[in-house]
N, C-alpha and C positions, 0 to 999 in steps of 0.2 A: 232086597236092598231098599232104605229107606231112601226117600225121594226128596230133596233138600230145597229148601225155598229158602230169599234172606230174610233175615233176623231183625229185630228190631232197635237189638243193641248187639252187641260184641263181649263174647267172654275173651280172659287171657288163653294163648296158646295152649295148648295143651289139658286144659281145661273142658272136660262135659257133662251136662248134667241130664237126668233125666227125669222128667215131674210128672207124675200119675194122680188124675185128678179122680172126682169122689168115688167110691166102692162102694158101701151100702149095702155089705153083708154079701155082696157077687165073687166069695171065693174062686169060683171055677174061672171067671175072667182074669181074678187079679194072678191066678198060679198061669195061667197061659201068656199075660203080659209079662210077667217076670221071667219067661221062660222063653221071649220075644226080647228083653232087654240083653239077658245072658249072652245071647246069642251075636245080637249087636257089638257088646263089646270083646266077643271073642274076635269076630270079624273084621271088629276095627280099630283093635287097641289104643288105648291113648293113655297117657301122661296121667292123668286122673280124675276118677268117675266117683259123680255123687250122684242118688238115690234118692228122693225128695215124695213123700206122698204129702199129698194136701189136706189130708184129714177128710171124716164123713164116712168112716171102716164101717159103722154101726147104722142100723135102723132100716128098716122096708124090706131088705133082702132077706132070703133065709139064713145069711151062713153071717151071721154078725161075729159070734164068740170064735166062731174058729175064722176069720179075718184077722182079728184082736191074736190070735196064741199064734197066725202065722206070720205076722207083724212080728209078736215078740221072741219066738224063735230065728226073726233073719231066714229071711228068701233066702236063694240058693241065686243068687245074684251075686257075681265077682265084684259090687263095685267099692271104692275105696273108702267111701264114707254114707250114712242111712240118716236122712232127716222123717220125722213122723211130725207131723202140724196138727193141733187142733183144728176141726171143722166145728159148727156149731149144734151137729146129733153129740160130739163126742160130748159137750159142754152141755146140752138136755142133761143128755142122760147121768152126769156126774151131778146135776144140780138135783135129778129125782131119786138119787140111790142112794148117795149122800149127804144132797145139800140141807137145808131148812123149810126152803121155801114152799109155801102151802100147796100153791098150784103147779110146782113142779111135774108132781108125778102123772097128775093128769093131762099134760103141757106134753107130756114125752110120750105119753101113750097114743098120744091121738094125731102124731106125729111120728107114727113109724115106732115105738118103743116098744108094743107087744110082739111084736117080732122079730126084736132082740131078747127080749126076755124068752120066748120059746127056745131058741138058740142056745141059751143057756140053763133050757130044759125048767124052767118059772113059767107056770101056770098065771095068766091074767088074774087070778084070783087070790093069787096070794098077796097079802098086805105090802104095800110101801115100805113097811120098817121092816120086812123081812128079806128085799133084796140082796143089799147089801151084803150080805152073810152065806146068799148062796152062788156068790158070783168070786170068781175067783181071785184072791187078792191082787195076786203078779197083774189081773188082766185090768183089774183099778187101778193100782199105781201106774200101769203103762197109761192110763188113757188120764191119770191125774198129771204125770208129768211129761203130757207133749207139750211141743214147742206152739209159740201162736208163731210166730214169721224166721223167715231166714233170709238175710241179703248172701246172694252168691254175687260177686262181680257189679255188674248195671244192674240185674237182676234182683225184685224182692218176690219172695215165695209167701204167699199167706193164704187162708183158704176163701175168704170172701172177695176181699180189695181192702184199700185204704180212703179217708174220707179227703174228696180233693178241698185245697187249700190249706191242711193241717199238716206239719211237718212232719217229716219220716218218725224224728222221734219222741213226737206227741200222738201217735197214732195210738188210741183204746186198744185194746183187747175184744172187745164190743165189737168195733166195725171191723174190725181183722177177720171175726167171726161170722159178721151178719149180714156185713153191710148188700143192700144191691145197688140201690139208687142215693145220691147222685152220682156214684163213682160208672155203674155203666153206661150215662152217656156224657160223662166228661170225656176229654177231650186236653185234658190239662195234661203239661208236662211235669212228672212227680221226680226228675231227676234220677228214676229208676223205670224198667216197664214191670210191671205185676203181672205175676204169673200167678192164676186161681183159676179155683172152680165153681161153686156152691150155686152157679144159676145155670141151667140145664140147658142146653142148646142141639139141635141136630146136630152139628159142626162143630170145630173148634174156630174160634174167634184171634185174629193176628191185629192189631190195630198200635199205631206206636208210642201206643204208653201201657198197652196190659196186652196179655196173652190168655184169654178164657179155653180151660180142657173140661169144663162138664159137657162127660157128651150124652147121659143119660143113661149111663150102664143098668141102672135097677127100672130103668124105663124101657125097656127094650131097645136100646141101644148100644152104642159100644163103650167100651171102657180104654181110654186117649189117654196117653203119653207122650207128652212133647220132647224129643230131643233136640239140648241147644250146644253149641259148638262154635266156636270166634263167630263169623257172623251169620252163620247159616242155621236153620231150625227143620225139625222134620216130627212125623211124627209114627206111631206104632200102637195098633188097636188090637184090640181081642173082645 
């Protein structure tokens, strides 16, 4: 039974969501949290369940590609709606497979990208212009067309934060992606609380304007799922 603490804001009635922060190729965690959410909402039915990963499926861990095809297959998770975010591994690694940019591919390799390239069975030594072609199309386009944010309710879902002072809808794409500072030790009211991941912590972080779940899964830690519901939040680890 998940153990309920209060919220920082309040979803509508009937309303819950559940946000799993970074992965990092820790397939065996993410199929055991998803089999930890199932479960949840079998026991607790409600009105209607969203699905939200925050991005960061790729890089450091071993199981990056098969992250990415059990993403795009759909968990075996009941819930009513699947948000998938850009983190900013997914956005390396599209800018080295991809992109133009010179220093891309060395940018992504020395950053956790040689072991997604293993994953998907690419030797280190194979050229930059040759990725692309060995990687699976379906698992490009899934990782070309994720979302950067989703406001649920009070709630904005994004994988970094937002930059304070800048309004909701002048926020980049950039800091949605990257940002750390000054958004983690503002303190500002952004009219929403941010729910992310991308800076690593033992804990999960509650404070009343963001919700941090990186809890370090590819660090030998756990891999955090906040559950939020009218006012209450809780959480589910694997």
């Amino acid at each position: 039974m998940i153990e309920l603490i209060a919220a920082p804001a309040t979803l509508p009635p009937g309303e819950r969501v559940y946000a799993v922060g970074d992965i990092h190729g820790c397939l065996d965690r993410l199929v055991a949290l998803h089999e930890l959410i199932a479960e949840d909402i079998a026991d607790r039915p409600v009105e209607h369940t969203t699905l939200v990963h925050l991005g960061d499926y790729v890089d450091r861990g071993t199981d990056s590609a098969q992250v990415v095809d059990w993403l795009i297959n759909r968990p075996p998770v009941p819930a009513d709606e699947f948000v998938n975010l850009m983190g900013n591994h997914e956005h390396m690694m599209l800018s080295a497979v991809v992109g133009t940019e010179r220093e891309a591919p060395s940018q992504w390799l020395v950053n956790g990208g040689a072991d997604s390239l293993a994953s998907w069975g690419i030797a280190r030594t194979v050229p930059a212009a040759e990725w692309a072609a060995r990687i699976p199309l379906q698992h490009l386009m899934f990782l070309r067309d994720l979302a950067i944010s989703r406001r649920i309710g009070p709630y904005l879902f994004v994988h970094a934060g937002i930059r304070p002072g800048v309004p909701l809808d002048s926020q980049t794409r950039q800091d949605m992606m990257w940002i750390r500072e000054p958004f983690l030790s503002s303190s500002a009211d952004y009219g929403v609380v941010v729910v992310h991941g991308h800076t690593p912590k033992r804990d999960p972080v509650v404070a009343a304007n963001r919700i941090a779940i990186d809890t370090g899964a590819v660090l030998g830690g756990a891999l955090t799922c906040v559950v939020l519901q009218e006012d209450r939040l809780g959480f589910l680890t694997s």
